[in-house]
N, C-alpha and C positions, 0 to 999 in steps of 0.2 A: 301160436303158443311158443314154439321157439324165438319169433321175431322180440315176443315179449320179455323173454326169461333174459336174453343178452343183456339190455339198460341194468335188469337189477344185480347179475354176477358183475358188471361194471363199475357199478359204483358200491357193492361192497367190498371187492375191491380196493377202489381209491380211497374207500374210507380205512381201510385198513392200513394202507399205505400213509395215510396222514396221521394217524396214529402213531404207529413206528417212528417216523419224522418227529412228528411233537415231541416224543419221550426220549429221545436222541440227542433230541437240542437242549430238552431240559437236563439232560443228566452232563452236559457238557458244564463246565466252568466258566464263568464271568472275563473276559478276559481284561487283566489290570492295565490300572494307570502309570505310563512311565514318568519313570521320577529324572526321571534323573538327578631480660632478652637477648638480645643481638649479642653472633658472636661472629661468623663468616660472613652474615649473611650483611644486608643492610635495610635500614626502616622503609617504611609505608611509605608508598609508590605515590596515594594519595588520600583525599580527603576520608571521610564516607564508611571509614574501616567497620563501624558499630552498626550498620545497614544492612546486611546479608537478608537475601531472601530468605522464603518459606520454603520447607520442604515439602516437598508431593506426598500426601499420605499413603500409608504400604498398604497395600490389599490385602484385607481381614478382613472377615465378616465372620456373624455368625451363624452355622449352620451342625448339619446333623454329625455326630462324631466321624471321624476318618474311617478306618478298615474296620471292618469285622464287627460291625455295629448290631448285625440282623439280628433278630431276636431269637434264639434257641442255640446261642453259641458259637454260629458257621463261622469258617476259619474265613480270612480275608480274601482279598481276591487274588485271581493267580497269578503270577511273571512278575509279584514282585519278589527284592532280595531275599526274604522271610519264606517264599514259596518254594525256592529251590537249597535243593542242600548241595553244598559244595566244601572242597575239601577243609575250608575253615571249620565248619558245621562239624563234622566228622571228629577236628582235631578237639573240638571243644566239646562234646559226650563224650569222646574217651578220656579227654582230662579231670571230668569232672562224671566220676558215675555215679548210682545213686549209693550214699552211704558216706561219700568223700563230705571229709570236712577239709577249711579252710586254714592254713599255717596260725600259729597262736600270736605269732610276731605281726602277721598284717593289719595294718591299722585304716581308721579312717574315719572323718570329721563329721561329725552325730548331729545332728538337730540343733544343737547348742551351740555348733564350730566346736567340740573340744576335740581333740586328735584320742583316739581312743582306739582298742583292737575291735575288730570288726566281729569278734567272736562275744563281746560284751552287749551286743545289738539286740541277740536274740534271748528276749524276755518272755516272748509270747510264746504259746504252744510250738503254734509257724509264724514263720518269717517271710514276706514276700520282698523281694528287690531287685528292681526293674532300672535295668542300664539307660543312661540318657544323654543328650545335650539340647543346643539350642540351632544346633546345626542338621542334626542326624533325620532324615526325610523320614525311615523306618521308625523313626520315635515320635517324631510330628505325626505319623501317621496312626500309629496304636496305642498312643498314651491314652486315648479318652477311652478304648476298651478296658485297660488297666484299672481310669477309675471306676467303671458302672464294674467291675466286679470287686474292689475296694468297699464301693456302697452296699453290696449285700453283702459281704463275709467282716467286714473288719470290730463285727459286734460279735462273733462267733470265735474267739481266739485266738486271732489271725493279725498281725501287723504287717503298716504295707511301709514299704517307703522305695522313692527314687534316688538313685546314683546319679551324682552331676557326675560328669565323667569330660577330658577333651575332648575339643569337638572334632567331630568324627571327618567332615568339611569344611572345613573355614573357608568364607566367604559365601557362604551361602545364608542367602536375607542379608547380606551385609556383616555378619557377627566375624571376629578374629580370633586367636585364640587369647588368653589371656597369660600375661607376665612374669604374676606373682598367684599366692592364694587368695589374696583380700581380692584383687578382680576375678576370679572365679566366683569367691563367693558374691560378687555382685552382680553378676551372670547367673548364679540360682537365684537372687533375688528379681532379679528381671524375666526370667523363667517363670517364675512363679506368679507373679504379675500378667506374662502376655498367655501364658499358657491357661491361668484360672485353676491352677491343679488346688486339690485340699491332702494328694497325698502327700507328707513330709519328706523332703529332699538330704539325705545324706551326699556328703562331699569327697571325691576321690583325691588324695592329696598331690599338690603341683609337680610331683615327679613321677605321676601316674602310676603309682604301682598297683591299687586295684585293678587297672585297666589291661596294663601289661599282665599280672596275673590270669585276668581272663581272656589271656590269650589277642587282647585287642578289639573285643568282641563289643561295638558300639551300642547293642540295645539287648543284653542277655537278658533271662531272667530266671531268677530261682526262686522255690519255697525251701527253707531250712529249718530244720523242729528247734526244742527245746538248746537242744546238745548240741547243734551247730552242724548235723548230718544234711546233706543235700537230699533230700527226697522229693524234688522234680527239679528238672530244669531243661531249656530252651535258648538256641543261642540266638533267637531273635524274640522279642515282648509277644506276648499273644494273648487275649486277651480269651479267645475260645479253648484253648489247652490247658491259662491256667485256671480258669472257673473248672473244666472237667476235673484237674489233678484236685483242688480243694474239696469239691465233694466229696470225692473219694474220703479224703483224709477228715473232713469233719459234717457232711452229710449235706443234703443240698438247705441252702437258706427259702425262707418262705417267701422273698422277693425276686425278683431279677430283674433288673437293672441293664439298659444294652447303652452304648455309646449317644444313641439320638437323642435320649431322657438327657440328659445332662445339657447340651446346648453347650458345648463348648465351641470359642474360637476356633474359625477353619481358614487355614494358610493358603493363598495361592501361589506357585511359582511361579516366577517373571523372568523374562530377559530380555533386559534394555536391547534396544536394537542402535546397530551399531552408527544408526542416522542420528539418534540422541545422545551420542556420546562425545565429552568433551577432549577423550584424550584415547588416543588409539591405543589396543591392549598388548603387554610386551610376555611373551614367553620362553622359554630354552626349545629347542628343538630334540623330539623324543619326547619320554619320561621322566620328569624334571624330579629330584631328590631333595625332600624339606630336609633344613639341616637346624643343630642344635643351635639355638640361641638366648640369650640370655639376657634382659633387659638391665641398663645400670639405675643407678640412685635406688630410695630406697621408699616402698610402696606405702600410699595412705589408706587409712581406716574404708571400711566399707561405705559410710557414710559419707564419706568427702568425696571418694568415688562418686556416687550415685546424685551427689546433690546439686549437680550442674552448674555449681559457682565453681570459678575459676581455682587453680590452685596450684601454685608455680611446679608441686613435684608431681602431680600428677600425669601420667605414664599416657596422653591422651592417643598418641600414634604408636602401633604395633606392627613391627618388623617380619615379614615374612620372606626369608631367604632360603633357595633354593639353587642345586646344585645340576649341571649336565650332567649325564652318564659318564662322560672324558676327564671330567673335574671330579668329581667323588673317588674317582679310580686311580687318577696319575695325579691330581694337583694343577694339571690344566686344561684351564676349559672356559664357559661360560658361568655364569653368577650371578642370577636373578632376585633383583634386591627389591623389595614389595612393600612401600610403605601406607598403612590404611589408617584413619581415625575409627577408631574404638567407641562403634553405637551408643552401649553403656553407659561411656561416657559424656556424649551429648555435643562434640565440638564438630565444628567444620575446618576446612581449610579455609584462610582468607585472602582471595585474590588479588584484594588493595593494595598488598603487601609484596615485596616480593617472594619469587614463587621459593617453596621445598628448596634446601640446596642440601648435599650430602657429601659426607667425607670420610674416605677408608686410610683405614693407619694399618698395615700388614709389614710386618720384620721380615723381611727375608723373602718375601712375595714380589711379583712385579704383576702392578694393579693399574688396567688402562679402561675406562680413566678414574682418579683416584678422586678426583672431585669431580660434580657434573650440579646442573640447576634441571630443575620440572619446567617445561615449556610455561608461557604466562599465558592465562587464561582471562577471555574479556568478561564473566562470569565472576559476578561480587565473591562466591564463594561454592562450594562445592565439597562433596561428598566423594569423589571417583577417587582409585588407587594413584600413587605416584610409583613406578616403574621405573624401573632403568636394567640396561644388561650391561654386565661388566665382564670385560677380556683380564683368564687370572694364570698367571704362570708361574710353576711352581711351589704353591702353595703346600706347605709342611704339615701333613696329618695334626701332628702334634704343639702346630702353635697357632692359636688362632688368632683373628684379626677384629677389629674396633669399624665400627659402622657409627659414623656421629652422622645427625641430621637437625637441622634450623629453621623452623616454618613460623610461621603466625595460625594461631586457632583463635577462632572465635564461635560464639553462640547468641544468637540474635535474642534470643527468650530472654537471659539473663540482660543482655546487654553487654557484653566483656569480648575483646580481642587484643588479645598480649602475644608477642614472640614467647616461643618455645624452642629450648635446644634439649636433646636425648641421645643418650648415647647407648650401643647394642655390643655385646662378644657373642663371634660366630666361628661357631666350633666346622672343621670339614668332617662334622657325623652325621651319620643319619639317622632325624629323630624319628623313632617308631612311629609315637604318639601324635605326632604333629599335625595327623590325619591328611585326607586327600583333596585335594583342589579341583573342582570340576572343572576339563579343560587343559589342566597343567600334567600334575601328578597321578590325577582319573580320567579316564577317558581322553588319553593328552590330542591337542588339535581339536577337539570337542568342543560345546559351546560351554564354551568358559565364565561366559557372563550373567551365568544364574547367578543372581540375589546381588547381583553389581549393579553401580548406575544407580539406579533409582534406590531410593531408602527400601530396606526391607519390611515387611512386616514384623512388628512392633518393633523398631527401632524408635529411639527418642527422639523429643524436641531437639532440634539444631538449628542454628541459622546455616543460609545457603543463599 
């Protein structure tokens, strides 16, 4: 009797004990994914210029929406940026509590591109609008929650729309930031394109002031009634917060909609590895400071932008300068000059040619060296950044300096490779907005080479 009773106190027991265990693991959290012509120069080296390779296609596919897709609203998964609150978070619910409206003066470019106050937007009951770019991982990752709750509320009195905003990363998939406004707005149009969205894209104007208003915050979101009151908001997108807030405020819809219905494109992150690279990568030592810049001549229509025939003024290479912590502070130090071709745009660099050559004009500064060439590459043509670090001494807060540069772009698709010269003013400021550089200015000594090297996902036709 007794011999017998032990096996079944045993294993009621165990079983009680796997129980506890089960229910332990399941109430635990999923744990996230980390995110992390001629002017100096001289002509064609040789034959062959209009021949550039093909480019490697970006990895895209289609699959089930990114974060927070489950069905019944669950929040996304945990340990990403959107998961922890930090003192950004903080500063951005108390700048914006519920009831705050937005200045009468701020403006911002509607559907139409007109520049208009952003207090004119809200026609609907509510208002939703969801911070974004082409760079920001946290946006890549919750826009398609955004839309599956777009598709059941926006028949119920509810308008949605998205904020192009700067990119939050530059250089990440390859994108840069852009020059003027007409390349902004051709980066929503490319947005809208690789992204598949149906929500309408509002435009933050080229001196960010929407962004800088909200405090810098790359993927907020608000709903705002009639009157322009904030009655929710969130300073990362969510897709499971804002369907809860909506309800609330207009009752649940008779559908729901979660991210996998939709089948929207799913981005992978890459990093070239440093065996496939054609140019070894140059950084400041520390935390390198993006500084103001300023592209010269003067920007074409959206259209000519985007329609990958050539176009003498077209802005195809964008300047990304950065400053050491010694330089920002005293005026001397290092000066990391970053020159990249602009996705959007469609060109490559062409090797036939000779390579990149660069020329700093600074009053009052002493700049070593003040002109330099891009190593020559046996590679018809290519996509990778042209670098260089520059020694700057004494450089005057108050007077900035001239960055000229002279390459050859071509694009194989159309057929066309013509010299290009552009010229850049670079302020020693630090621009807020500039966003941060994996590698460089985030995570400095980090792998820096996300969404470098190889073409990004949905980057354009180019020859290469």
């Amino acid at each position: 009797m007794k011999r017998s009773s032990i096996p079944v106190l045993f294993s009621f027991a165990t079983w009680i004990a796997i129980v506890l265990i089960s229910e332990t693991l399941e109430a635990q959290p999923p744990q996230g994914r980390r995110q992390s012509g001629q002017g100096f120069g001289q002509g064609l080296r040789g034959a062959g210029q209009d021949r550039p390779g093909q480019d490697r296609p970006g990895q895209v596919r289609q699959g089930r929406g990114q974060a927070g897709g489950q069905r019944g609203g669950q929040a996304s998964q945990s340990g990403r940026p959107r998961d922890r609150e930090r003192p950004r978070d903080i500063e951005f619910n108390q700048k914006f509590p519920i009831g705050a409206e937005l200045p009468a003066e701020l403006e911002v470019y509607n559907v139409d591109r007109e520049l208009v106050p952003v207090n004119s937007i809200f026609q609907a009951k509510y208002t939703v609008i969801v911070g974004g770019c082409l760079t920001c991982p946290e946006f890549r990752n919750s826009y398609p929650e955004i839309e599956a709750v777009a598709r059941d509320f926006k028949d119920r009195g509810v308008d949605f729309y998205f904020l192009y905003q700067s990119l939050t990363h530059p250089e990440n998939w390859g994108f840069v930031q852009p020059s003027s406004i007409e390349d902004r707005f051709a980066q929503v149009d490319h947005a809208k394109e690789l992204l598949q969205t149906q929500i309408p894209w509002l435009t933050d104007p080229i001196d960010n002031r929407l962004k800088t208003y909200f405090v810098l915050a790359p993927n907020s979101q608000f709903v705002f009634d009639q009157a322009g009151k904030v009655v929710h908001r969130n300073s990362w997108g969510r897709g499971s917060s804002l369907r809860e807030s909506l309800e609330t405020l207009v009752g649940k819809p008779e559908t729901l909609t979660v991210a996998q219905d939709l089948k929207l494109p799913r981005f992978e992150r890459h990093i070239t590895p440093k065996s496939e690279m054609l140019l070894e990568r140059v950084r400041v030592e520390g935390v390198a400071v993006p500084l103001r810049v300023e592209s010269g001549g003067q920007s074409n229509p959206v259209s000519a932008l985007r329609s990958i025939n050539f176009n003498p003024s077209n802005r195809y290479v964008k300047l990304r300068p950065e400053a050491d912590q010694q330089l920002i502070e005293t005026g001397t130090g290092k000066l990391y000059l970053g020159f990249r071709q602009d996705p959007v745009l469609g060109a490559s660099w062409n090797n036939l040619a000779d390579p990149p050559e660069y020329k700093i004009v600074a009053e009052g500064a002493t700049i070593s060296a003040a002109t330099g060439q891009s190593k020559p590459l046996e590679a018809e043509s290519d996509n990778e950044p042209r670098e260089f670090l520059i020694d700057v001494k004494d450089w005057d807060a108050d007077q900035p300096i001239s960055v000229k540069i002279q390459y050859f772009a071509c694009n194989k698709e159309m057929g066309w490779c013509t010299a290009v010269q552009q010229e850049f003013t670079v302020w020693r400021d630090k621009d807020e907005a500039a966003g941060m550089v994996n590698g460089r200015s985030h995570f400095p000594g980090g792998a820096s080479q996300r969404g470098q090297g190889r073409p990004g996902a949905g980057q354009r036709p180019r020859g290469r």
